[in-house]
FIMITI-650489 format. One record per residue (C-alpha): x, y, z; residue in three letters; residue number from 1. Coordinates in Angstrom, 2 decimals. Example, Ala and Ser with C-alpha at 12.3 -4.5 7.8 and 13.67 -1.06 7.14 Angstrom:
# residues 2
{{12.30,-4.50,7.80},'ALA',1}
{{13.67,-1.06,7.14},'SER',2}
This chain:
# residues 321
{{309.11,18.20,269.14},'UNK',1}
{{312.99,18.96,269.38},'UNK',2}
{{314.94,16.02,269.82},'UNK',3}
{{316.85,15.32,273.26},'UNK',4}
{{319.99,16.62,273.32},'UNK',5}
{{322.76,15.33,275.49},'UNK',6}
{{325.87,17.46,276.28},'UNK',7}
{{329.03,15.69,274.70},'UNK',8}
{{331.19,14.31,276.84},'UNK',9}
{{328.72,13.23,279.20},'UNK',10}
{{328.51,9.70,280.86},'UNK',11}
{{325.79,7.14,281.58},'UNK',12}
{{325.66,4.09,283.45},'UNK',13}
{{322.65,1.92,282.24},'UNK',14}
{{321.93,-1.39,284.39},'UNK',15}
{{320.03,-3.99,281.99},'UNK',16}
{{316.66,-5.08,283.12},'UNK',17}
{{316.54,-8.48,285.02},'UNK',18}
{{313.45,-9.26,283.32},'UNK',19}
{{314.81,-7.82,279.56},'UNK',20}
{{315.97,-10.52,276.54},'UNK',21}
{{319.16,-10.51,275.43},'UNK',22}
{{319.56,-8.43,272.41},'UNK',23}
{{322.12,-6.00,271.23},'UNK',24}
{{323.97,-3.43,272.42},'UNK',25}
{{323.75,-0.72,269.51},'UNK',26}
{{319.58,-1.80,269.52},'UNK',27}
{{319.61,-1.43,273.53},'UNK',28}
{{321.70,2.05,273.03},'UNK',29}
{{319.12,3.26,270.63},'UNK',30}
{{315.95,2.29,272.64},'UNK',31}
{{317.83,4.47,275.64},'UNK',32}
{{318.21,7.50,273.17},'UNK',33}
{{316.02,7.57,270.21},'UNK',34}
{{317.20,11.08,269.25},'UNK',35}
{{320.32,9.58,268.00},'UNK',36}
{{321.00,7.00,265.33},'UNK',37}
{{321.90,3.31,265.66},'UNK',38}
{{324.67,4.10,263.23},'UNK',39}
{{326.07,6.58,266.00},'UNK',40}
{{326.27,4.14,268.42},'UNK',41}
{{327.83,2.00,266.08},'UNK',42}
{{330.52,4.76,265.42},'UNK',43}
{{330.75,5.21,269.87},'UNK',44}
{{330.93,1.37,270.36},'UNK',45}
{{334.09,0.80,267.45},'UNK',46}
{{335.73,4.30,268.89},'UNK',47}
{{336.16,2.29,272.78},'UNK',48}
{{333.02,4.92,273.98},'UNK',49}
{{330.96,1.62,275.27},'UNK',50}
{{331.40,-0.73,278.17},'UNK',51}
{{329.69,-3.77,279.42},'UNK',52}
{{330.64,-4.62,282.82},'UNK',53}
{{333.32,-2.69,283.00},'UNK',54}
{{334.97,-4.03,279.81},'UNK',55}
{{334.96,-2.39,276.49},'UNK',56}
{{333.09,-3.71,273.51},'UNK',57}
{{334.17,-2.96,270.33},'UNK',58}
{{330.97,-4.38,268.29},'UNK',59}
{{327.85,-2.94,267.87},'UNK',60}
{{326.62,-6.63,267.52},'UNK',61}
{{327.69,-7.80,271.18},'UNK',62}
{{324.72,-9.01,273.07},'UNK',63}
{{324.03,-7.80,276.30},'UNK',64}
{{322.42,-9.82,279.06},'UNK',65}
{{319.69,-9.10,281.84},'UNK',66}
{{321.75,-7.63,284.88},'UNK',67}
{{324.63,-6.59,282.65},'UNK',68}
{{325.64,-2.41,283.57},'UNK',69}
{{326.13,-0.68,280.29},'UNK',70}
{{328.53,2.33,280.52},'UNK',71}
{{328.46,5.19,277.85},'UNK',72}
{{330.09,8.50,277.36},'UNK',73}
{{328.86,10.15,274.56},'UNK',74}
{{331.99,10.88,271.95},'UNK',75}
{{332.97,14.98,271.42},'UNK',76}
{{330.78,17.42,269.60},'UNK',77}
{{332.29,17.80,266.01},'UNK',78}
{{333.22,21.82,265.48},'UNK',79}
{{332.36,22.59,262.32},'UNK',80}
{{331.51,26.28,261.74},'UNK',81}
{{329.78,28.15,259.10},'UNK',82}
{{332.77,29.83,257.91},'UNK',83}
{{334.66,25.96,257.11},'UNK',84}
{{331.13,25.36,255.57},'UNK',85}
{{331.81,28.04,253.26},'UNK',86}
{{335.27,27.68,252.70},'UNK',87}
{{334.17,24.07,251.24},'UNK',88}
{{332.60,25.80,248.56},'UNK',89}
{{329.81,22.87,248.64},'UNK',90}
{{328.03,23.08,245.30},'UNK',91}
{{324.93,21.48,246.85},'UNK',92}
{{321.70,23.21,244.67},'UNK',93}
{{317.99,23.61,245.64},'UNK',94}
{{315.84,21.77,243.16},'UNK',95}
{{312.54,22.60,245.02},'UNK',96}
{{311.21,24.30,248.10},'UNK',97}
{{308.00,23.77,250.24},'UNK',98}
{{307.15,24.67,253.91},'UNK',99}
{{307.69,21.68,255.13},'UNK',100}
{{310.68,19.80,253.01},'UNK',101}
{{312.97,20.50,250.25},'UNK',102}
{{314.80,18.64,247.46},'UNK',103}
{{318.29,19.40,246.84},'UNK',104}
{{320.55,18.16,244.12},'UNK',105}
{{323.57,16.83,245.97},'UNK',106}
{{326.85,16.50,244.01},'UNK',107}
{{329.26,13.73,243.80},'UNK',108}
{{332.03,13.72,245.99},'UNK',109}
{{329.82,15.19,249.21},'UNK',110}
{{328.86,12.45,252.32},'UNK',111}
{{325.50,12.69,253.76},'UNK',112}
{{326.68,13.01,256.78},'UNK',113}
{{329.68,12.78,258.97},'UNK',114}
{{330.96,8.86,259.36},'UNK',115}
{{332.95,9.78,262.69},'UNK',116}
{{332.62,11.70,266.14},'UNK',117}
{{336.16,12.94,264.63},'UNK',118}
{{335.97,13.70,261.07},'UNK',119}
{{336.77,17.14,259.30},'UNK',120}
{{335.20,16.01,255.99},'UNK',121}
{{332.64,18.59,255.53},'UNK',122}
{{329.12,16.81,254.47},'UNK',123}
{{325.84,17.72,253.50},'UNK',124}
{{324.30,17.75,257.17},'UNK',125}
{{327.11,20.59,258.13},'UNK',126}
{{325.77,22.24,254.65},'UNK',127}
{{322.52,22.04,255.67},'UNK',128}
{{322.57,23.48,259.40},'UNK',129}
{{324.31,26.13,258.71},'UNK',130}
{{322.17,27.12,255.57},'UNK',131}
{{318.47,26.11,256.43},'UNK',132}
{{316.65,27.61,259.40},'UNK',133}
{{315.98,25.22,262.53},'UNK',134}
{{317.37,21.86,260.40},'UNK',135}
{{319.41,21.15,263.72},'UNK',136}
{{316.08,19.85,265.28},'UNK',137}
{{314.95,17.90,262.53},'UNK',138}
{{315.46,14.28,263.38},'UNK',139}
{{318.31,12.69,264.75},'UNK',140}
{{320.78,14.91,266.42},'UNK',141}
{{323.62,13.23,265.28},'UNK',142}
{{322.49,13.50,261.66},'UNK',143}
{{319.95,16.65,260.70},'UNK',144}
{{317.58,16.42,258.41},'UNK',145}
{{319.05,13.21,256.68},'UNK',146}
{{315.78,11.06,256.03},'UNK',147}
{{317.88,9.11,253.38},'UNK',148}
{{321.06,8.41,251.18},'UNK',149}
{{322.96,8.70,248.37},'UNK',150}
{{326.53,7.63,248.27},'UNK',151}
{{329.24,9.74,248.50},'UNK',152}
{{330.08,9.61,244.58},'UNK',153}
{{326.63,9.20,243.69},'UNK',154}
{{325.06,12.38,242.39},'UNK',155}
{{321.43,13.43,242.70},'UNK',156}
{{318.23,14.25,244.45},'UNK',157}
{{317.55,13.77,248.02},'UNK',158}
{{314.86,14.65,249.86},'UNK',159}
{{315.25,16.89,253.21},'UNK',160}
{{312.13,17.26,255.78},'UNK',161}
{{312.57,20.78,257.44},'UNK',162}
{{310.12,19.94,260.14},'UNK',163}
{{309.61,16.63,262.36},'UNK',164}
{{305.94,16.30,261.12},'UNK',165}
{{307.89,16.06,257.83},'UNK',166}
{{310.90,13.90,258.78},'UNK',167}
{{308.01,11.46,260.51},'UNK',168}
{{305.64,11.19,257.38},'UNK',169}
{{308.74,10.50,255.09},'UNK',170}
{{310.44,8.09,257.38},'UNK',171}
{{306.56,6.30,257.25},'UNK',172}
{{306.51,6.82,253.50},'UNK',173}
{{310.55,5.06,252.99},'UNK',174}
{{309.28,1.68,255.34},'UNK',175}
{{306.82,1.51,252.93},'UNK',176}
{{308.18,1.92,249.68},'UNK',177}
{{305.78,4.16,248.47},'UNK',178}
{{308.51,7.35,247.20},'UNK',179}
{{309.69,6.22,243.83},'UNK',180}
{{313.29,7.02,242.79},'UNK',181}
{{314.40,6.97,239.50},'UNK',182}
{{318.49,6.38,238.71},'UNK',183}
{{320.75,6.56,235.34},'UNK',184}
{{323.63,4.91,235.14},'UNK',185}
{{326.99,3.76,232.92},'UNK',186}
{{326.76,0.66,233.06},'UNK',187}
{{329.77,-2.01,231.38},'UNK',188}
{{329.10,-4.03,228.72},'UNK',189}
{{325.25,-5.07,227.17},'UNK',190}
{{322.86,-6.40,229.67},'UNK',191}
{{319.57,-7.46,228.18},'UNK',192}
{{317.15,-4.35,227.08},'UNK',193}
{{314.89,-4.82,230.01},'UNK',194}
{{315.49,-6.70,233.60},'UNK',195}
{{315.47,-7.28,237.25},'UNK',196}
{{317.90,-8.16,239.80},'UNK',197}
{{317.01,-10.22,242.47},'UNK',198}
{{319.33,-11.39,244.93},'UNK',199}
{{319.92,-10.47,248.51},'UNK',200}
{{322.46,-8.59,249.73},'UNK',201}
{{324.29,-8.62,252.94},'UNK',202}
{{327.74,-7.44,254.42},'UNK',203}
{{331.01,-9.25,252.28},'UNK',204}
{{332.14,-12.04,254.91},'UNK',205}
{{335.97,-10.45,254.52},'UNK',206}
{{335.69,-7.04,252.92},'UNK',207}
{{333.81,-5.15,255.49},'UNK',208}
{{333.42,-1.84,253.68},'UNK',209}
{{332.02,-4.09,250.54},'UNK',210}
{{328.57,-5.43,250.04},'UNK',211}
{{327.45,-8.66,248.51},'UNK',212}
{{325.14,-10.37,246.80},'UNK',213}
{{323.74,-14.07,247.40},'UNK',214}
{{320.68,-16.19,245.80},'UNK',215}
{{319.20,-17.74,248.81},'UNK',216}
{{319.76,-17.21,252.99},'UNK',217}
{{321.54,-20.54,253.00},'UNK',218}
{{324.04,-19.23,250.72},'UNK',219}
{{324.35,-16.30,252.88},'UNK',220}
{{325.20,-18.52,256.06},'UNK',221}
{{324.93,-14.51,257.50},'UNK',222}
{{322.54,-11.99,257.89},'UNK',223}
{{321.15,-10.57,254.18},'UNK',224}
{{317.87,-8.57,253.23},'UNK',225}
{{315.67,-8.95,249.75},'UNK',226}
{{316.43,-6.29,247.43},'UNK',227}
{{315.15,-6.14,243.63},'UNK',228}
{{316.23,-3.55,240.90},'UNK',229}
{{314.34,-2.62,237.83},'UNK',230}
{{315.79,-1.44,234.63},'UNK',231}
{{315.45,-0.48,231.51},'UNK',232}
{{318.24,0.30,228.48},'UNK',233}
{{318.21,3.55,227.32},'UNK',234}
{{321.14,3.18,224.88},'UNK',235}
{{323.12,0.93,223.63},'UNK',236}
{{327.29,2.17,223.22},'UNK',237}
{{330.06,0.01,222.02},'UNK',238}
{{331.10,-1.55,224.91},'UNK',239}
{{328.75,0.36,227.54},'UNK',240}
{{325.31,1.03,228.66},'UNK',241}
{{323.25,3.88,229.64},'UNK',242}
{{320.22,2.29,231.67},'UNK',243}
{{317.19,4.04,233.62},'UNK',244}
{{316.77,2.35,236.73},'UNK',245}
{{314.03,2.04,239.17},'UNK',246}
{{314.16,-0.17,242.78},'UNK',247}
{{311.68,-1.64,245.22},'UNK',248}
{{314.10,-1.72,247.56},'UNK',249}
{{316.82,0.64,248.93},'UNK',250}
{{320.05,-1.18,250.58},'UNK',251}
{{323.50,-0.06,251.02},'UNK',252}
{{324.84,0.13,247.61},'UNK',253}
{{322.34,-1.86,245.84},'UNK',254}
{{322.44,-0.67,242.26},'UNK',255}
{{326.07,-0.64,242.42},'UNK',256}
{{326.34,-4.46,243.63},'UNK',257}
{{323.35,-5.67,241.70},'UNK',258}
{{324.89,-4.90,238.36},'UNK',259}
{{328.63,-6.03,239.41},'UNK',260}
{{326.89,-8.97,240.33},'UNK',261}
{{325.29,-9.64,236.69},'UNK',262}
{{328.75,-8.45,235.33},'UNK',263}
{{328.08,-4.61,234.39},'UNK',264}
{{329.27,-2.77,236.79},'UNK',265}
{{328.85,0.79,237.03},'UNK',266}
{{331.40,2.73,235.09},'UNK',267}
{{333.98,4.30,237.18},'UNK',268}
{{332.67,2.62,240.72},'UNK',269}
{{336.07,2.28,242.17},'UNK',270}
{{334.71,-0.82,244.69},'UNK',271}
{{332.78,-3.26,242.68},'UNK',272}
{{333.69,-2.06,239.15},'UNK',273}
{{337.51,-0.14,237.93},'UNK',274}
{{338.26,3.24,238.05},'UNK',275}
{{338.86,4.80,234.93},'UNK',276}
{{340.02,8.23,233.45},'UNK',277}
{{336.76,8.87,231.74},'UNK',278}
{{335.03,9.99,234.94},'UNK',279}
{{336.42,10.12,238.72},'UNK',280}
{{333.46,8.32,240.39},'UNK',281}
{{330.80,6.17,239.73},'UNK',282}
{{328.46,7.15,236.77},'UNK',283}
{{325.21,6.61,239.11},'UNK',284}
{{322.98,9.71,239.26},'UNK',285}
{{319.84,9.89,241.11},'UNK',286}
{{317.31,11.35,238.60},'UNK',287}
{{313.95,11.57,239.55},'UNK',288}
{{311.57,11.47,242.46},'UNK',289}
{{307.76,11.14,243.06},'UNK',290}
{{305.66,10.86,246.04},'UNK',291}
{{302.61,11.83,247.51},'UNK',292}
{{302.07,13.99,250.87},'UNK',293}
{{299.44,15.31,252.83},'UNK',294}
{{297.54,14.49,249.84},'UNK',295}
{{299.36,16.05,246.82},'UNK',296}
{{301.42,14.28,244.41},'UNK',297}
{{304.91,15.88,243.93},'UNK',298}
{{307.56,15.19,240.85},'UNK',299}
{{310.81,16.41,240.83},'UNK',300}
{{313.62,15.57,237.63},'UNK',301}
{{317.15,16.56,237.55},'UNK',302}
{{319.46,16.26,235.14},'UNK',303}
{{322.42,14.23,234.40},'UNK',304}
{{325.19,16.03,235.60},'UNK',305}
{{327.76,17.61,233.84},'UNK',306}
{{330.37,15.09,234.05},'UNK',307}
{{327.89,12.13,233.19},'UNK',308}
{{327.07,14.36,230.02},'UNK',309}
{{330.61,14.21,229.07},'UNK',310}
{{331.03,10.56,230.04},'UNK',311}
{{328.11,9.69,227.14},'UNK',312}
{{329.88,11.91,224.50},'UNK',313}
{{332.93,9.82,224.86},'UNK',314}
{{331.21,6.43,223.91},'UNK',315}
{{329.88,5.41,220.62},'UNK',316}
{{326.35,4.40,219.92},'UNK',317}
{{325.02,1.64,218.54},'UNK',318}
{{322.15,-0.61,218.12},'UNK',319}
{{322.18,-3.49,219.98},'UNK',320}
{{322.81,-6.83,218.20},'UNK',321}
């Protein structure tokens, strides 16, 4: 089934149920138009493209009441064409292909997906509508064939359903943890030659484009989710790390915060570690991935990218004391 689309530019007005629980607005948005992403409606509601009652909200977080009128216009089509597409010279590489998904090697530097109704940054969902047949209906409208994410300077595999029967049995398979991903990182310093990390993480209370870690929900004193990370040292350099990584969980920057949050951050992660003139982002690659579906087990390894390579020739190894 193709998801609903709704012309951009075009306005709602959505009268809350006198009978419906408080709850909020980006949640009540979504239930109103599951073809789109809470995270768009979080981009409309901060851009002034909500109203409650004639009043604009400007968090996604407001909570609406029964009998409230919730005005929307839905924010501008982006124009990206295939010729900018190309122009970008997006170095994005097929790793595997089946009928109903592929796995693509996305390169460091390239967003997911767009982050605005406004941007011009060219991502990996412009890459991939205007280079894989019918990925426009595959999933959320606002976002194509996105299932999951790496960050932008985070290199690696990704998985991309080309058909809904696809994006629906991965999107199952994600809630319940049952693809296992695989990372290698650079990581500062010597942690211990085998670990886990596990502390929640939530939004930083100041720095909103930061993450943060905390040891119990008291602490938090905000809303935080469980995450643990696996690891394993692969090598031991002189004042560095190269680890192999696995997680049970998948949050917003969680490798990245879990080890700045043990005090070995990621080499070159220019938020919770220092940039450095080894590398110009984050030595985090995404490595490996295994899963099962429609009852065949796949397994698909990349390898560390260029740059990464060159990172680990700069660095002296030793064995650990």
């Amino acid at each position: 089934m193709k998801p609903i689309l709704i012309e951009y530019g075009q306005e709602f007005e959505l009268p809350v149920d006198p009978q419906a629980p408080q709850e909020r607005i980006d949640v009540f948005l979504h239930q109103q138009f599951p073809s789109y992403t809470r995270s768009f409606f979080h981009r409309a509601i901060e851009d002034g493209y909500v109203k409650v009652n004639e009043k604009v909200v400007v968090k996604s977080g407001h909570k609406i009441k029964p009998g409230d009128d919730i005005y929307i216009m839905f924010p501008k089509k982006r124009e990206i064409t295939a010729n900018m597409v190309k122009d970008a010279h997006i170095p994005v590489k097929i790793a595997f292909k089946h009928s109903h998904f592929i796995i693509i090697e996305k390169p460091a530097g390239l967003l997911a997906h767009p982050t605005t109704s406004t941007s011009k940054e060219i991502s990996l969902s412009d890459w991939l509508i205007h280079n894989i047949d019918d990925i426009a209906h595959v999933g959320s409208v606002d976002r194509p064939g996105i299932i999951h994410r790496l960050d932008k300077l985070t290199s690696g595999l990704m998985i991309i359903p080309r058909t809904n029967y696809a994006y629906a049995q991965f999107g199952e398979m994600f809630r319940n943890r049952t693809i296992n991903k695989t990372y290698y990182a650079i990581v500062k310093g010597h942690p211990p030659k085998k670990g886990t990390i596990d502390l929640l993480i939530g939004r930083h209370p100041v720095e909103r484009n930061r993450m943060t870690t905390y040891k119990t929900e008291q602490e938090a004193k905000t809303k935080s989710r469980h995450a643990i990370t696996h690891y394993e040292v692969e090598q031991y350099f002189e004042d560095e790390a190269l680890v192999r990584i696995t997680l049970e969980t998948g949050r917003t920057h969680q490798i990245r915060v879990h080890f700045a949050a043990i005090d070995h951050p990621i080499i070159g992660d220019p938020v919770y570690g220092k940039l450095t003139h080894l590398i110009d982002r984050q030595a985090l690659h995404a490595a490996e991935l295994s899963f099962d579906f429609d009852g065949k087990k796949f397994e698909i390894k990349s390898e560390l990218p260029e740059d990464i390579q060159k990172l680990i020739t700069q660095f002296k190894p030793i064995e650990h004391m």
